[in-house]
Backbone as numpy.savetxt, mean C-alpha at the origin, in Angstrom:
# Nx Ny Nz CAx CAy CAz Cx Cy Cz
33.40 -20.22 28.52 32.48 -20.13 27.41 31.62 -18.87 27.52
31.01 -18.27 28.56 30.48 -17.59 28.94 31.12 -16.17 28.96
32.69 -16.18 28.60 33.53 -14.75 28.43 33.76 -14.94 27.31
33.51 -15.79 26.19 33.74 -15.72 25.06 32.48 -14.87 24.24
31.03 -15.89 24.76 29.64 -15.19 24.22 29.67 -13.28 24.42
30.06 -13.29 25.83 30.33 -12.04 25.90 31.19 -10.73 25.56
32.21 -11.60 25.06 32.73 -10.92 24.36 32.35 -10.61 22.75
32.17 -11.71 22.19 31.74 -12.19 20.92 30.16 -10.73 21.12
29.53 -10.90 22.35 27.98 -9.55 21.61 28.58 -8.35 21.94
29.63 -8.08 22.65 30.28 -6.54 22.36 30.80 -6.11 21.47
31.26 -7.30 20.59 31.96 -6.68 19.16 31.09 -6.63 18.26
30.31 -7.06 18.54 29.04 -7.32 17.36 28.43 -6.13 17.90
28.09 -5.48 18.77 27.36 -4.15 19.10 27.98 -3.31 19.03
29.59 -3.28 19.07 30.42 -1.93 18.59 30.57 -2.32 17.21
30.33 -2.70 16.34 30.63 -3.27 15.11 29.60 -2.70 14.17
28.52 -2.89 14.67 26.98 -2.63 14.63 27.07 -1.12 13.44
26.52 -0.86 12.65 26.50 0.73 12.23 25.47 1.34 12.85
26.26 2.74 13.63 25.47 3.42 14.25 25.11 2.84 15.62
25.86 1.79 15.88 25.34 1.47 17.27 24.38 0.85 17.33
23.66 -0.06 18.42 22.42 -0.60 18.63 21.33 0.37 18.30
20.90 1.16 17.80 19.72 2.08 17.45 18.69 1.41 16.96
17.29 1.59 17.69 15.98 0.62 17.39 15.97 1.19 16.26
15.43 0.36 15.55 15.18 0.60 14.13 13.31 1.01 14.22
12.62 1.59 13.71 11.27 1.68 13.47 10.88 0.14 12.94
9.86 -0.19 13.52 9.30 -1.46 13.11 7.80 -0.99 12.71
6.92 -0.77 11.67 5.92 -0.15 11.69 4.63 -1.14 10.02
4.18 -1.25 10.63 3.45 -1.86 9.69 2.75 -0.88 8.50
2.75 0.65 8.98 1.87 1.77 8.25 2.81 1.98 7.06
2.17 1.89 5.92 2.98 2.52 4.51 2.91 3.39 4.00
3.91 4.25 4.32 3.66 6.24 4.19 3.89 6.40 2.53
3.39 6.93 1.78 2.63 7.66 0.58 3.40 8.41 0.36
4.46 8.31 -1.05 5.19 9.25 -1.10 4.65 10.21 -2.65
3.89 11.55 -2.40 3.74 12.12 -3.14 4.49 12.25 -4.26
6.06 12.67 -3.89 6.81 12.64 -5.03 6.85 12.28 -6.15
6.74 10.98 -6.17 6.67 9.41 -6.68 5.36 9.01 -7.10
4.26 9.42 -6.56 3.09 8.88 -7.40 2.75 9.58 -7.76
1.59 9.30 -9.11 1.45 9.84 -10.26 0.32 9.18 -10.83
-0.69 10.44 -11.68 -1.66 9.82 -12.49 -1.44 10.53 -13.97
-0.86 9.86 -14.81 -1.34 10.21 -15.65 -1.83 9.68 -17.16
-2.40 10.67 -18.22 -3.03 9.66 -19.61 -2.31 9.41 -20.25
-2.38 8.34 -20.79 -1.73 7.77 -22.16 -2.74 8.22 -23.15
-1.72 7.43 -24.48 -2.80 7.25 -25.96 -3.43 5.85 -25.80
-4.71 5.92 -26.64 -5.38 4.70 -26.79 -6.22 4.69 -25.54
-6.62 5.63 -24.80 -8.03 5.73 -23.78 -7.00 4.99 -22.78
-5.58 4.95 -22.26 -5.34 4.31 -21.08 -5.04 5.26 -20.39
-5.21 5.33 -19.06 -4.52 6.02 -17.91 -3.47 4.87 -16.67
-2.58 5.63 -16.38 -1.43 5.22 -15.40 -1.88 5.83 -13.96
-2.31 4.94 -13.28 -1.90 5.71 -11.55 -0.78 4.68 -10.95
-0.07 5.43 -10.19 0.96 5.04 -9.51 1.40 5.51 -7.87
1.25 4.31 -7.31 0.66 5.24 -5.66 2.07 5.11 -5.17
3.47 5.26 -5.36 4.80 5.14 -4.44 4.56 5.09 -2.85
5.06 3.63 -1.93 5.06 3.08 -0.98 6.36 3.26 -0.45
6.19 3.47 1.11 7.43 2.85 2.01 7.52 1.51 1.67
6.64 0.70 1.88 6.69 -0.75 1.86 5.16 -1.48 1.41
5.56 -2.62 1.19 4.38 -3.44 0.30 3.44 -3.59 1.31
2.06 -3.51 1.20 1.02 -3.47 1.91 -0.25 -4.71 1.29
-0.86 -5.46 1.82 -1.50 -6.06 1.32 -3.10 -4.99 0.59
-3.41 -4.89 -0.46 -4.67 -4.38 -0.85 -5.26 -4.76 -2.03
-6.52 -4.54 -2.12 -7.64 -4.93 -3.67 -8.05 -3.54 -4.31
-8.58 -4.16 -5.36 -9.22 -3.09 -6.12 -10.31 -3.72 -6.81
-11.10 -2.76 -6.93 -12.63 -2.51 -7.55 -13.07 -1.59 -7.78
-14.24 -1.44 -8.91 -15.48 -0.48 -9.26 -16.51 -0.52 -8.78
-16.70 0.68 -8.73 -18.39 1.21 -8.33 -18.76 2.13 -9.51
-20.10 1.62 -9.90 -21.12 2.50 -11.09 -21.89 3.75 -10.39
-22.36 4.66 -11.30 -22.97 5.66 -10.62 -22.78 6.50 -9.38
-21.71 6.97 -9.38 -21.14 6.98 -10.46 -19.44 6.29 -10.56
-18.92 6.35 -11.49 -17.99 5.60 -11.98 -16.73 5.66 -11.00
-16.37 4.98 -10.37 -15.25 5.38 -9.16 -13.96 4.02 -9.26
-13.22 3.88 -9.40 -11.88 3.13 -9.12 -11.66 3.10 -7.36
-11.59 2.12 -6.83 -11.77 2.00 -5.46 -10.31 0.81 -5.40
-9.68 1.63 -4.37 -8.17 0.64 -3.96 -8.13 1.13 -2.36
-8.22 -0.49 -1.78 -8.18 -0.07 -0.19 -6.99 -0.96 0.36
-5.85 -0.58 1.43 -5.06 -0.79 1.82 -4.85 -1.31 3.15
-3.69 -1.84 3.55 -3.58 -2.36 4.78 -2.55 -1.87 5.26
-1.78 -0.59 5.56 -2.61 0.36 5.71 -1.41 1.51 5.21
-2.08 2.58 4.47 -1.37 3.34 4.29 -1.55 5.26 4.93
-0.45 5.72 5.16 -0.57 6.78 5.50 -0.69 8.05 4.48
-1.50 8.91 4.44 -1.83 9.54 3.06 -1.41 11.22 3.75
-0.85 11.14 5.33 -0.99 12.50 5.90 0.22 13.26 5.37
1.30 12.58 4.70 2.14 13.57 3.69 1.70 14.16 2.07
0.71 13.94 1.91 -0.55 13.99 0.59 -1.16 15.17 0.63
-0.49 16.12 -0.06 -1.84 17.54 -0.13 -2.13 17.28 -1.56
-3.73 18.01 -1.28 -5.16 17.68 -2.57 -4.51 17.71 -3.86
-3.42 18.40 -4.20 -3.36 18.33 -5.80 -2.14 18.06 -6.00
-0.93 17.19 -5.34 0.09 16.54 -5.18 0.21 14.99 -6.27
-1.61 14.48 -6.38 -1.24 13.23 -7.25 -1.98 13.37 -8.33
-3.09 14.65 -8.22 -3.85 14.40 -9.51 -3.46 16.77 -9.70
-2.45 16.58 -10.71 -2.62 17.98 -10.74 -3.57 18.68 -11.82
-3.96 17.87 -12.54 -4.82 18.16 -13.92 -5.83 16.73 -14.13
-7.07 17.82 -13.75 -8.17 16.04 -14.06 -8.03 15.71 -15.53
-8.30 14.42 -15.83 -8.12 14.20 -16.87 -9.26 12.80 -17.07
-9.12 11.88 -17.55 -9.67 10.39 -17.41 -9.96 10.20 -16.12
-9.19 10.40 -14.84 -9.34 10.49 -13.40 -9.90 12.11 -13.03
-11.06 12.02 -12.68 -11.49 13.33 -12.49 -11.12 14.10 -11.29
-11.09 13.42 -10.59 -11.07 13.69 -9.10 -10.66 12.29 -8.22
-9.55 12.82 -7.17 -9.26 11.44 -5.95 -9.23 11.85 -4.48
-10.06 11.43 -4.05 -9.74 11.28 -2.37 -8.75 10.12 -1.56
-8.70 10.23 -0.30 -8.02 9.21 0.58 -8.09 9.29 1.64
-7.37 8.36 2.29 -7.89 8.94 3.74 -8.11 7.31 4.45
-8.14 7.41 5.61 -8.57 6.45 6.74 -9.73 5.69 6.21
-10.18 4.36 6.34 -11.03 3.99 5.80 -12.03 3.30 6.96
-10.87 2.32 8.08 -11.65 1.60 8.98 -9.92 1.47 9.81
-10.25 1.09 11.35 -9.29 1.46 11.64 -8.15 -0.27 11.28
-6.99 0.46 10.76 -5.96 -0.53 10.51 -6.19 -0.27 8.41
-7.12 0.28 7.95 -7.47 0.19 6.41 -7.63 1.70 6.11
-6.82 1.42 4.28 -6.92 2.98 4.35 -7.76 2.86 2.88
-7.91 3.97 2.34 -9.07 3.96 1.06 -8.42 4.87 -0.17
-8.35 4.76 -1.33 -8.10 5.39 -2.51 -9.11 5.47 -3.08
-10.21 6.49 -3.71 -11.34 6.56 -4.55 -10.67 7.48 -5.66
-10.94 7.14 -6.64 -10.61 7.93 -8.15 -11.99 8.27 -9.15
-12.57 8.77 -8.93 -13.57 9.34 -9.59 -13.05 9.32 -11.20
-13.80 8.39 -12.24 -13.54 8.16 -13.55 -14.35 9.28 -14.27
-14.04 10.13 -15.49 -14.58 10.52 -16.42 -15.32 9.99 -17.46
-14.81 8.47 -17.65 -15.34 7.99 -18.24 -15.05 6.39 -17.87
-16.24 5.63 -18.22 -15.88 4.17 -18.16 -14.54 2.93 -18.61
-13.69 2.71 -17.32 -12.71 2.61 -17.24 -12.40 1.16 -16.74
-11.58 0.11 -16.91 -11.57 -0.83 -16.00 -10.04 -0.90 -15.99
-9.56 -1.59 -14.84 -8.09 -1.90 -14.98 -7.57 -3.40 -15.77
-6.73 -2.83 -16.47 -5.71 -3.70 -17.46 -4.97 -4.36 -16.91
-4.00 -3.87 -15.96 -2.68 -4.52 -15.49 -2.86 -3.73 -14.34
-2.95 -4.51 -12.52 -2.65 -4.34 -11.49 -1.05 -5.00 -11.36
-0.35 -4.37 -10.43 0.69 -4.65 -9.78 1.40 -4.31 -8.59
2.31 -4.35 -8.03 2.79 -3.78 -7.11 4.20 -4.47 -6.28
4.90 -4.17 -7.08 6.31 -4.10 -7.58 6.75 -4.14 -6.50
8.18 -4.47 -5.11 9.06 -4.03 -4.22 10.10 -4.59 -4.50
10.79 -3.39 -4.22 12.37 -3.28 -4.44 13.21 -4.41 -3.06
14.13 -5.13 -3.53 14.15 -5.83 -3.01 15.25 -5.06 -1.97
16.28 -4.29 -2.32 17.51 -3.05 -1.70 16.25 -2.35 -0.52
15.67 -1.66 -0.92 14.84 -0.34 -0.23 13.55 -1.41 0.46
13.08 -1.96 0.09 11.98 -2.80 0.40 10.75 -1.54 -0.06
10.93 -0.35 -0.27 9.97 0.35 -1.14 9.01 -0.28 -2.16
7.47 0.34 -2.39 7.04 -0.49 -3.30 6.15 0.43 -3.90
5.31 -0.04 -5.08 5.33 1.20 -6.56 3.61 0.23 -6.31
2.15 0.58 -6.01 1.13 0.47 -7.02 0.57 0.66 -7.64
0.76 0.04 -9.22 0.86 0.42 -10.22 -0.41 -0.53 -11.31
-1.14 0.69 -11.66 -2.70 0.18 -12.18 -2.34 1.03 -13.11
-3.08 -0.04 -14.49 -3.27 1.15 -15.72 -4.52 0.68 -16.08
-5.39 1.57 -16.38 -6.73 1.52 -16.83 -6.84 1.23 -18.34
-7.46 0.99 -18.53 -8.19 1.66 -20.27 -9.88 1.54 -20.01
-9.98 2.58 -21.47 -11.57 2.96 -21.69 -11.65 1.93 -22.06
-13.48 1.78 -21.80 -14.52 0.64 -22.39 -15.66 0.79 -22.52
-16.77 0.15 -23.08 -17.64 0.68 -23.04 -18.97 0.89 -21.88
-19.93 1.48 -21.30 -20.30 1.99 -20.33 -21.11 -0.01 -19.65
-21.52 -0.38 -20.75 -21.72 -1.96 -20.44 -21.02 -2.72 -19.67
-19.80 -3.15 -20.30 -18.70 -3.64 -20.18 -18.16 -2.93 -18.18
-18.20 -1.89 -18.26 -17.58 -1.24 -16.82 -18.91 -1.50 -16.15
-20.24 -1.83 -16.85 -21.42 -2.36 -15.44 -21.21 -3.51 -15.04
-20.49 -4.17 -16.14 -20.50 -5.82 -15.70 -19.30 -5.75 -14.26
-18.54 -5.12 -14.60 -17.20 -5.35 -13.86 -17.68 -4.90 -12.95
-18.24 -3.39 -12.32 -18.29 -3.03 -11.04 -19.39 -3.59 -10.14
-19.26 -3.20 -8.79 -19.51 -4.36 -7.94 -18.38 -4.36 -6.66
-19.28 -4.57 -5.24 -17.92 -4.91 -4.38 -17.65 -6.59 -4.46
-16.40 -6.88 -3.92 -16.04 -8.28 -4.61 -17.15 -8.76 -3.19
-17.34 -9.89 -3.20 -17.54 -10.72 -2.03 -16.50 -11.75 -1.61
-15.59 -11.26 -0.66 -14.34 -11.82 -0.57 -14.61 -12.22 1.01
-15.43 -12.93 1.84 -15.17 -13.67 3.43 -14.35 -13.16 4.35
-13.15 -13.85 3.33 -11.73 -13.31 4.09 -11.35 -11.70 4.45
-11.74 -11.22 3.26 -11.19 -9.64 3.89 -12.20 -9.06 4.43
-13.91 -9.58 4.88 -14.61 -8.71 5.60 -14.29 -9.23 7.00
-13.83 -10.53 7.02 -13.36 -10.88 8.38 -12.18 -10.07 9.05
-11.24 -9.83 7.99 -10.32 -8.75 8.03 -10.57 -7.54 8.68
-10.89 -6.42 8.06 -11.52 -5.77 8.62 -12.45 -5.47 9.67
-13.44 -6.49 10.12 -13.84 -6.88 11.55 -13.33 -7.17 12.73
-12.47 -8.44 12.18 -11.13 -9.10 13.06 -10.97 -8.22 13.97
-10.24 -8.22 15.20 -9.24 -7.65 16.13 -8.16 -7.92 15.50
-7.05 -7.29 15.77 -5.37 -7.58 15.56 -5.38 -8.69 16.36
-4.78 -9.89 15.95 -3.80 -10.97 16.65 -2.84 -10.50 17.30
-2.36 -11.12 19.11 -1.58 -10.84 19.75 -0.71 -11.49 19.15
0.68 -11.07 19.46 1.84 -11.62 18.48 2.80 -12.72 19.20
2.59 -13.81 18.78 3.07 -15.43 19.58 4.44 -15.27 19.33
5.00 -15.83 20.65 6.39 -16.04 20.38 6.66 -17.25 19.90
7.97 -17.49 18.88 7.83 -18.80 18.21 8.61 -19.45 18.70
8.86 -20.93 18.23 9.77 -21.92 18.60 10.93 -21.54 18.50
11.29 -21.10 17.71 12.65 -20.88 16.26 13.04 -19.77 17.34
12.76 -19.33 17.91 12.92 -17.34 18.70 14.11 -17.48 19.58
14.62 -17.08 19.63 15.91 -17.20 21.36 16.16 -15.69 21.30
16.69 -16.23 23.01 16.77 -14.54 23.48 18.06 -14.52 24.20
18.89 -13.44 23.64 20.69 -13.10 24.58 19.85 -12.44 25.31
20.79 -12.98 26.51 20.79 -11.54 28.11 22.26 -11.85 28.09
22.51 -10.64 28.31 23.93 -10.41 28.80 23.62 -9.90 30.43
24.36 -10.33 31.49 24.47 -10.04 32.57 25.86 -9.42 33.35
């Protein structure tokens, strides 16, 4: 039985494409300039679109005074991102930064031209690529209306988040391990 198992994980490792090669296991979701995009519509809406390696847990909110679109991540890498790669012409979005926020969290600020709230959040992954698209469209409103909305949320959970340490990672029941000898 024991020259069968062993035989049975050599064919499965010459079989393998490319051979046993570690695969990257990485929780960071690298920012693909290419792919994201801000831009206006008709009817006072704007499109931002941030293109992901992979789906990342994150929120969004406003801040007044001034007017800012705030999207923070878990965690994305923005170091393939030069300054005028997502916003090449201000427009409704005046200006965006990014960048590191806290360690394990990353930060999107969009500086609004004018009073803006989001319409439709999403964030789409491909189920082939496991790639993923976040995808906010704004529209104008009036300067009232964007006081009511902005505000940081008071969410427990994600300031614990952010505080938290990382969890050491438990091995589970379900888990087994080949040794070949």
């Amino acid at each position: 039985m024991r020259a069968v198992l062993k035989g049975l994980a050599v064919a499965l490792a010459c079989a393998a494409p490319g051979g046993l090669a570690a695969q990257e296991l990485t929780a960071l979701a690298r920012v693909d300039p290419v792919e994201s995009t801000v831009k206006d519509g008709w009817f006072g809406k704007t499109d931002l679109t941030v293109a992901l390696s992979q789906g990342v847990p994150f929120r969004v909110f406003l801040l007044d005074d001034p007017a800012r679109l705030i999207v923070d991540f878990r965690e994305a890498d923005w170091s393939e991102v030069a300054r005028g790669d997502l916003l090449a012409k201000p427009g409704r979005i005046s200006a965006l930064r990014y960048g590191a926020f806290q360690p394990g969290w990353s930060r999107l600020v969009a500086d609004l031209a004018e009073p803006m709230v989001p319409a439709e959040i999403g964030m789409p992954v491909d189920a082939a690529s496991g790639k993923a698209r976040l995808e906010i469209t704004l529209e104008s409103v009036d300067a009232e209306v964007f006081a009511k909305a902005a505000g940081v949320p008071i969410d427990p959970d994600w300031t614990s988040a952010l505080t938290a340490p990382p969890k050491p990672p438990v091995a589970g029941k379900d888990i087994f391990t080949v040794v070949l000898d």
